[in-house]
C-alpha positions as CSV (number, residue, x, y, z in Angstrom):
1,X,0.0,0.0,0.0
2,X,3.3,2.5,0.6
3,X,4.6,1.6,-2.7
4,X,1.3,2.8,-4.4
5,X,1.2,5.4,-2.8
6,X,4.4,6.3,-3.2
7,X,4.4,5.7,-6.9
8,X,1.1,7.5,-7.7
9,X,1.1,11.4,-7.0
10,X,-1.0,13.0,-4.5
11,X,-4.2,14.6,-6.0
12,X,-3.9,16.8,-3.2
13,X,-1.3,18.7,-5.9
14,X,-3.4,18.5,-8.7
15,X,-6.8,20.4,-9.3
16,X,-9.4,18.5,-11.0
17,X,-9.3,20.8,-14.3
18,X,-5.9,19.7,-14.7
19,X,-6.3,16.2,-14.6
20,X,-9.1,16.1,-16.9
21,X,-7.2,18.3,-19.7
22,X,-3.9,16.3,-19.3
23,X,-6.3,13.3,-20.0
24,X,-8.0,14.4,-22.8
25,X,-4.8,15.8,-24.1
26,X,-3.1,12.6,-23.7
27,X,-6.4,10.9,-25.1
28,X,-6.4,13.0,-28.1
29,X,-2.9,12.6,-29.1
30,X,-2.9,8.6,-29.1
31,X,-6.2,8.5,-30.9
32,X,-5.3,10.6,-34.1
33,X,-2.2,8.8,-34.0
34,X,-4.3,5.5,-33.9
35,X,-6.3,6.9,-37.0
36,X,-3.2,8.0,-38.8
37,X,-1.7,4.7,-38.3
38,X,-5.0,2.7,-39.5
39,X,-5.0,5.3,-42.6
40,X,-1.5,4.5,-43.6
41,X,0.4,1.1,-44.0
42,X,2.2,1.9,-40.7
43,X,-0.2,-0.7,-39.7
44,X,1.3,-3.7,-41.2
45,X,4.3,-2.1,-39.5
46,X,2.9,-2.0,-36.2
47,X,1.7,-5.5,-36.1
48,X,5.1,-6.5,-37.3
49,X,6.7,-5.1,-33.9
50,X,4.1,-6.0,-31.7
51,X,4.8,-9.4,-32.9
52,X,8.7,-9.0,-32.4
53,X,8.2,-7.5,-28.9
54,X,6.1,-10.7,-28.0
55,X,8.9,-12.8,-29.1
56,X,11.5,-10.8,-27.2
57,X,9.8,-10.8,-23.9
58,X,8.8,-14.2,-24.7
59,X,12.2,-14.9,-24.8
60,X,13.4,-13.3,-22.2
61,X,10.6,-15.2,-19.8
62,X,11.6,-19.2,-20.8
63,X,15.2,-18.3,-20.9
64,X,16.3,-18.7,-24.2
65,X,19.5,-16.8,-24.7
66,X,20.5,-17.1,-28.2
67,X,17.0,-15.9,-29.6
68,X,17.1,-13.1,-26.9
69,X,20.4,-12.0,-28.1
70,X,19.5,-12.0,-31.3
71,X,17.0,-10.1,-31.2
72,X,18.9,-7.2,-28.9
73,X,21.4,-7.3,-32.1
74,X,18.5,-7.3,-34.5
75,X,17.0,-4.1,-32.6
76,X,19.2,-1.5,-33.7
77,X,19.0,-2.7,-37.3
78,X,15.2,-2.8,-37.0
79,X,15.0,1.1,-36.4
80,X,17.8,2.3,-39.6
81,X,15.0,-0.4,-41.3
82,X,12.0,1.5,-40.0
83,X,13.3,5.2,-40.7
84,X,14.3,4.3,-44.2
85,X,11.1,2.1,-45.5
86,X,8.7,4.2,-43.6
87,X,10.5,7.8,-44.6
88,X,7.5,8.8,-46.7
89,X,4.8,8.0,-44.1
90,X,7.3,10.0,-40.9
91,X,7.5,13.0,-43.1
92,X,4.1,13.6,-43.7
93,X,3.5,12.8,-40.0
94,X,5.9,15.7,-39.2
95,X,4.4,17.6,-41.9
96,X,1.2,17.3,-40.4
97,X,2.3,18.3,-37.0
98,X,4.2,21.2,-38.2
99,X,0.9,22.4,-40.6
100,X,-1.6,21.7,-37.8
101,X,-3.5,19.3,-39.7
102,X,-2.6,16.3,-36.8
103,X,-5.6,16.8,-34.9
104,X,-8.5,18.3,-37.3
105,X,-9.8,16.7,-40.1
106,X,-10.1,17.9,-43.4
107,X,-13.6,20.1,-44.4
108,X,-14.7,22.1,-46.9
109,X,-14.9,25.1,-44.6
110,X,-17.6,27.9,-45.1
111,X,-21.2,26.0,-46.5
112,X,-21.6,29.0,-49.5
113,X,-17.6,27.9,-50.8
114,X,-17.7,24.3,-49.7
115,X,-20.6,23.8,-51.6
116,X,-19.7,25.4,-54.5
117,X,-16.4,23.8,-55.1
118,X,-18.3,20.6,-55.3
119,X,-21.1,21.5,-58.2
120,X,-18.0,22.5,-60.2
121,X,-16.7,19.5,-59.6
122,X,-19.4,17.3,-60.0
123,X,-20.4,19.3,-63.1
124,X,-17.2,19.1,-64.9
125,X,-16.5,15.4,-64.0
126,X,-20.0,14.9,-65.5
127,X,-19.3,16.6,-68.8
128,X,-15.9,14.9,-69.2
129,X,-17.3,11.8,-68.3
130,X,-20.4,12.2,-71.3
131,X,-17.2,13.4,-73.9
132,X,-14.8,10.4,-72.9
133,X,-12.2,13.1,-71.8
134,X,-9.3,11.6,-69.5
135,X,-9.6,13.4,-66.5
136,X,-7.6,13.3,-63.1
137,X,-8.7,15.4,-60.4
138,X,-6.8,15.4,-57.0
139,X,-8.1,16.7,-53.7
140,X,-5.8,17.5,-50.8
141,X,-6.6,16.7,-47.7
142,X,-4.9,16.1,-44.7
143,X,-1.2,15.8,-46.1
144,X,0.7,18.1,-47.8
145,X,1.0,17.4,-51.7
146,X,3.2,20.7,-52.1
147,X,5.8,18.1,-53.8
148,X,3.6,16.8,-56.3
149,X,1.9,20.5,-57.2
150,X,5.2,21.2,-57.7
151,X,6.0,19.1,-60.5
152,X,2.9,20.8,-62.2
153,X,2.0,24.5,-63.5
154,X,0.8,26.7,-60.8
155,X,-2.4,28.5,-61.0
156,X,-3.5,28.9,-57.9
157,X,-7.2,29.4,-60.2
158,X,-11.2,29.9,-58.7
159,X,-12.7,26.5,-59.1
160,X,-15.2,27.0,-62.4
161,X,-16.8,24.2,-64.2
162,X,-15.4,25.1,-67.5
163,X,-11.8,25.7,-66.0
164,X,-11.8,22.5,-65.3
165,X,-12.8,20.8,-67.7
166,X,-10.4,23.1,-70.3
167,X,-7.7,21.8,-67.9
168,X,-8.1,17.6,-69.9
169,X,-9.3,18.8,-73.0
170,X,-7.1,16.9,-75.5
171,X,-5.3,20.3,-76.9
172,X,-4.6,21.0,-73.5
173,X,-0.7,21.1,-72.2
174,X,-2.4,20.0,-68.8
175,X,-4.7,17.2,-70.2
176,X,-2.0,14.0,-68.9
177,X,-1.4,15.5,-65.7
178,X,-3.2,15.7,-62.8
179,X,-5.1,18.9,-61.2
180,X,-4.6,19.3,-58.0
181,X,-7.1,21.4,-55.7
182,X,-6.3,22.8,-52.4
183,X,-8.0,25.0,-50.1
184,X,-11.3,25.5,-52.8
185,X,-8.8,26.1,-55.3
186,X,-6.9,25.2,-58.4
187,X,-3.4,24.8,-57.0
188,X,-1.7,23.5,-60.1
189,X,-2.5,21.6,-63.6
190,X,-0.3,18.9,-65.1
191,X,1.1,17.7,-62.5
192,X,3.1,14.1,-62.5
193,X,1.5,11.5,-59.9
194,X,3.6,8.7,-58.3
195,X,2.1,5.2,-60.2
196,X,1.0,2.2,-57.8
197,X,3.3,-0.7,-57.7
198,X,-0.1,-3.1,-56.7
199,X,-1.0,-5.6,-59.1
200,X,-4.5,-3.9,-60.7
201,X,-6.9,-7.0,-61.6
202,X,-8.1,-5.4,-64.7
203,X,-5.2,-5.2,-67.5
204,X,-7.7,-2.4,-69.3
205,X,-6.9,0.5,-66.6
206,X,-3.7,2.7,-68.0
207,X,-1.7,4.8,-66.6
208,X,-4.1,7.6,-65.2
209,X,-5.5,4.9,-63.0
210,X,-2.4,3.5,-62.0
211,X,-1.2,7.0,-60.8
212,X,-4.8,8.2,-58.9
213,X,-3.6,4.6,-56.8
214,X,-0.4,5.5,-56.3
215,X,-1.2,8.7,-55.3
216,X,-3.8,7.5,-52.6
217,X,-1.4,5.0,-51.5
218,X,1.1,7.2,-49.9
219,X,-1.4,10.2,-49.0
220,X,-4.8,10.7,-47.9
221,X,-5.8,12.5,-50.8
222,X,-9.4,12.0,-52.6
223,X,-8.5,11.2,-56.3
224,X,-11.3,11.1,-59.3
225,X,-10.9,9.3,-62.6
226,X,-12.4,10.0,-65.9
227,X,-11.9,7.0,-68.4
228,X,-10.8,8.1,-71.5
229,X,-11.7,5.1,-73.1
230,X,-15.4,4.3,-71.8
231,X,-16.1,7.8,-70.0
232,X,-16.3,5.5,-66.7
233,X,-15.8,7.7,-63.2
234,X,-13.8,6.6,-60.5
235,X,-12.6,7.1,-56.9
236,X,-8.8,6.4,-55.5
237,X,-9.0,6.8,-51.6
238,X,-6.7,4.7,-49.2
239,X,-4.7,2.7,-51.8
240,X,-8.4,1.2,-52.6
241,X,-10.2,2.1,-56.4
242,X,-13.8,2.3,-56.6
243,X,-15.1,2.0,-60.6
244,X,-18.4,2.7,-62.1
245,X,-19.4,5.7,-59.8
246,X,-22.5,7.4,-60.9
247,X,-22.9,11.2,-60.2
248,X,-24.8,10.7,-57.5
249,X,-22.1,8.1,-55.5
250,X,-19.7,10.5,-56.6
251,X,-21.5,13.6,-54.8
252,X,-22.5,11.4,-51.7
253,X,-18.5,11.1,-51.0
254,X,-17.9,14.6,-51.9
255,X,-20.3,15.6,-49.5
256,X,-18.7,13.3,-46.8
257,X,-15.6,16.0,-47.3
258,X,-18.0,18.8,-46.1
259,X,-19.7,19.7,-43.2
260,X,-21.3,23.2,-42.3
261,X,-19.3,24.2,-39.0
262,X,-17.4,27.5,-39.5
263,X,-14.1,27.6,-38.8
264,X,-13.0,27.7,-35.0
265,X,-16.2,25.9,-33.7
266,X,-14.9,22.6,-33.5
267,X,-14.7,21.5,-29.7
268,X,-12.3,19.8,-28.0
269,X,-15.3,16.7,-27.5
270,X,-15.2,16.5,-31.3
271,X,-11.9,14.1,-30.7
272,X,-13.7,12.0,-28.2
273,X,-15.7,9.5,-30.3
274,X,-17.9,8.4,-27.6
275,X,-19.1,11.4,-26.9
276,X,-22.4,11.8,-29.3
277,X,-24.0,15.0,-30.3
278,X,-26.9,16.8,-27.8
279,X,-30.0,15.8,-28.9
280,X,-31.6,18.8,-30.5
């Protein structure tokens, strides 16, 4: 009972208001870490050293030397392993932490300009969709694609339907690259996607869908296709592809991008998942 006590700190030095914000603090941190983890393959990663440390203690319990030692040599190794297969997925982290973006979600901020920047969307999809025009459109969310903008032309353009879809007209300079929208805008055209290395079932999808995988593969970017063979619409998100969207599917996910809060009127209790909303 004295080495509890002894351990634990007196409340007696601590108000109440303290404790509960260091908790939810604490709380909040390992949670969005938890979802950036399960939005990322860090998770195969995770399970891998969960799996290691189990063997290790393991071990260390029964007595068995040789594997124990082994795996104190294998340690150091495992961590120059970690930093240079995972080096894309830490620097977005950091990049995340340094922007902000860690702990809110991405929105469409402002209903009037939220909502907007979708019907332009949705309208020019639809319209290059009816022509057969190749189209890739990519939607930044949480992680910074400054790298891949970059490798574009910068524009830094109002969203219009008819920009847009000028942007993959086949006379276009911009119509094989990508467009890339940030913050309700037209941050660059033509820009060069990273292509997926996973095996694609169907041998029919070219390179735009290749690269709208890729892309979703190492970000959590929203990417649409535009078929320029069959005018079929589709959805890259989470290193998954979704084919044969109608307009309709299409605006449904948009829409799960928005929400009408203004900025600044998120709460704290918006991290805390089993908290549910007031009844109204």
């Amino acid at each position: 009972m004295h080495l509890i006590e002894s351990l634990l700190p007196s409340l007696s030095t601590y108000s109440w208001i303290a404790i509960a914000f260091d908790f939810v603090i604490v709380y909040t941190v390992v949670y969005r870490m938890m979802v950036w983890i399960m939005d990322t393959h860090v998770e195969s990663l995770v399970r891998g050293l969960l799996v290691i440390l189990v063997v290790y203690v393991g071990s260390h319990v029964l007595g068995l030397a040789t594997l124990n030692w082994l795996l104190e040599k294998f340690a150091t190794i495992l961590v120059v392993l970690v930093i240079v297969i995972f080096q894309p997925e830490l620097r977005r982290f950091l990049e995340r932490i340094g922007s902000g973006k860690l702990f809110s979600p991405f929105v469409l901020e402002g209903s009037s300009q939220g909502i907007a920047v979708i019907k332009h969307i949705l309208r020019s999809v639809e319209l290059l969709s009816k022509e057969k025009v190749g189209a890739l459109i990519v939607i930044e969310t949480g992680a910074n694609l400054s790298e891949y903008i970059r490798s574009g032309i910068a524009l830094n353009a109002t969203i219009s339907t008819e920009l847009l879809a000028a942007l993959f007209w086949s006379k276009s300079p911009t119509h094989d690259g990508a467009v890339i929208i940030r913050d309700h805008e037209i941050a660059a055209a033509g820009c060069l996607l990273p292509l997926s290395d996973s095996t694609i079932q169907d041998r029919r999808l070219g390179t735009r869908h290749r690269a709208a995988l890729g892309m979703s593969e190492i970000s959590d970017a929203v990417v649409i296709i535009v078929s320029e063979e069959t005018g079929t619409i589709s959805l890259a998100e989470g290193g998954s592809l979704t084919r044969y969207l109608t307009r309709e599917a299409l605006e449904a996910r948009l829409f799960d991008l928005y929400r009408e809060e203004q900025p600044g009127s998120a709460s704290i209790f918006d991290f805390l998942p089993w908290f549910g909303k007031s009844p109204s």
